[in-house]
Every structure is written in C-alpha cells, then in structure tokens.
N, C-alpha and C positions, 0 to 999 in steps of 0.2 A: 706848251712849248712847241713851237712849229721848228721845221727843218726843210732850210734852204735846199733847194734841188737842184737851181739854178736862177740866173738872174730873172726869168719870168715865171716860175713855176715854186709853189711852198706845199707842202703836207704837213696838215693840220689835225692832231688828234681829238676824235671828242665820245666821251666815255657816254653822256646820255643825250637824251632830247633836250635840257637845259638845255648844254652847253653847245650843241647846231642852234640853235634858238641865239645866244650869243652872239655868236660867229657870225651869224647872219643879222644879225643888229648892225655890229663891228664891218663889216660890209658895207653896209648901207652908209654907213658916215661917210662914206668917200667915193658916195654916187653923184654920177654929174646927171643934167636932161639927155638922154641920147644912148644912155648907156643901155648893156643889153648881155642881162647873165645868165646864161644856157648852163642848167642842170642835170644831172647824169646820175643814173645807180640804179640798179633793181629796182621792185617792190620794195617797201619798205625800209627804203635805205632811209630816209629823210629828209628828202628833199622838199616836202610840202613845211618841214621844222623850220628847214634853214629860209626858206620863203615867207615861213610866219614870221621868223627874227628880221628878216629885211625888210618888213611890211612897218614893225614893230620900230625900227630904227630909222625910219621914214618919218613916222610920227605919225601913221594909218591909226585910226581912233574905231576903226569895223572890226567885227571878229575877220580871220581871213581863213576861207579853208578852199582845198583844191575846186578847182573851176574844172572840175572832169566833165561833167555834164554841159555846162556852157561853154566850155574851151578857154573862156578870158574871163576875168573880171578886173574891172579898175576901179583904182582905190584913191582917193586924195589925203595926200601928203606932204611933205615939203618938195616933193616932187610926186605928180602921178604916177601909180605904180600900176602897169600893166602885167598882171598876173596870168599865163598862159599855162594848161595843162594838156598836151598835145598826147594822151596815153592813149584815147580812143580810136588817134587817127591810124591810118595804116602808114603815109608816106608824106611828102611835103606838099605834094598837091593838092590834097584835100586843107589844108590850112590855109595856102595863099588865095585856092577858090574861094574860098570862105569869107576873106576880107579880115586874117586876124592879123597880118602886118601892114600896118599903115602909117601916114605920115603923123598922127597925132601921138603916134610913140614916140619923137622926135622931142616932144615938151618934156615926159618923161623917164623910168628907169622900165622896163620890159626882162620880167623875169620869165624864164620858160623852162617848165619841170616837162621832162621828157622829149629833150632838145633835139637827141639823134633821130627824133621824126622828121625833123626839118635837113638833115644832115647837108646839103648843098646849098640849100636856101639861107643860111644863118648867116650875117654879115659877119665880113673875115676878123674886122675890130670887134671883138668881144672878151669877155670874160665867161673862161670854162671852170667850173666847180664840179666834179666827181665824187660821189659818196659810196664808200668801199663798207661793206657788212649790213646785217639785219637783224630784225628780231632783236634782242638785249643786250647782244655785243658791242664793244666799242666800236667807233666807226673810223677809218681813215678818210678826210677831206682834202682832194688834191684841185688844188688853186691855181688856175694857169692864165695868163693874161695872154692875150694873142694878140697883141696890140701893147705898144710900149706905153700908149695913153690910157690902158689899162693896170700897169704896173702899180699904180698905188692902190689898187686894193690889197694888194700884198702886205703893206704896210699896216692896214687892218689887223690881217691874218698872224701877225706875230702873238 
C-alpha cells in the first residue's frame, strides 16, 4: 500500500528484497527512451534489488549485478538499460571525464545507483527513488518525479 505525499512524490513500503525487486519491475513498465532514474540510500539499502527488478521489467535476459568496478554496464531490453554505479567515484567530475553520460542514453532508460555523486550534473527531468533502512529491516521507498513527464511512474508505485 503506497501513501500519497503529494502530487509528485509516493512512499512505498517494502518488507524484503522481493518485494524492491517488484517495485522495480513495476517501474520499468512505464519507462520511456530517455528516462533517467537516480537512486539513493546507504549501503545496503537496495538499491542494486530495485535495479535488478528494473532490469528484470525491461525484459534484460543477463544476470544484472552492480557495475562498481566498471561504473556502467548496458543491457538490451525493450529499451537499453544503462546501468551506472557511481559509489567509487569521489564527485561528478570523475563520471562526465570518463564519458559515462552520453548521447546513446538518449535510446534508452539510464539507471544510476549512487546518484548524489553526480549531485549538479543529473538532468533536472528525472525520476528520484530513495531507499530508507538496511540490513533485514523493512525498507521505506520514497518515489519523486521531478519532472511532470515523470509522473507516471507513480502510477507504478501504487
């Protein structure tokens, strides 16, 4: 059961890894080419779960696990999924040097687990996902579209 916050923001409870795995399926159904959803939590919050379920809700036929070592990896799906884990970098500089944002994310959906490394550089239109707890605890997932053409992922999120 989610609970409206406001017109662009939901809190989504999820008790295990299932159920971010889910949610992040349920996500994915209502990805366009272009989209671009910045992830947030601790360690262990799960955010590489909720990016397995989106990968998963893609139609991604790879196993998918975090790209901490390579920073990216892309997946074919009913939309390429650019999968980013930016926890190595220090700051947003070392990503854009790097050539991890570019225009062939443009075809696809561009997830990124440990977003606030990019904190200035993330295009204003996106979709922010926060994952609140660790370890075996339920998690709170707070869903914020920052962008109105982000608004139907919310409609997932119920």
């Amino acid at each position: 059961m989610s609970t409206t916050l406001d017109r662009l923001e939901r809190a989504v409870p999820s008790r295990d890894a299932d159920a971010t795995r889910r949610l992040g399926s349920a996500l994915a159904s209502k990805a366009r080419a272009g989209d671009v959803i910045a992830l947030y939590g601790e360690l262990g919050a799960g955010k590489t779960q909720l990016a397995k379920g989106f990968a998963k809700g893609l139609g991604v036929q790879q196993t998918v696990n975090s790209p901490s070592f390579v920073l990216m990896a892309e997946y074919p799906g009913r939309l390429p999924l650019f999968h980013l884990d930016l926890y190595r970098l220090a700051d947003a500089s070392e990503a854009l040097a790097g050539g991890l944002l570019d225009e062939r994310q443009a075809e696809g959906v561009t997830v990124i687990e440990w977003a606030d490394r990019l904190a200035g550089a993330l295009p204003a239109a996106r979709l922010d996902v926060t994952l609140e707890g660790t370890g075996d605890d339920p998690r709170e997932i707070r869903i914020q579209a920052r962008d109105d053409s982000y608004v139907r992922f919310l409609e997932a999120a119920s």
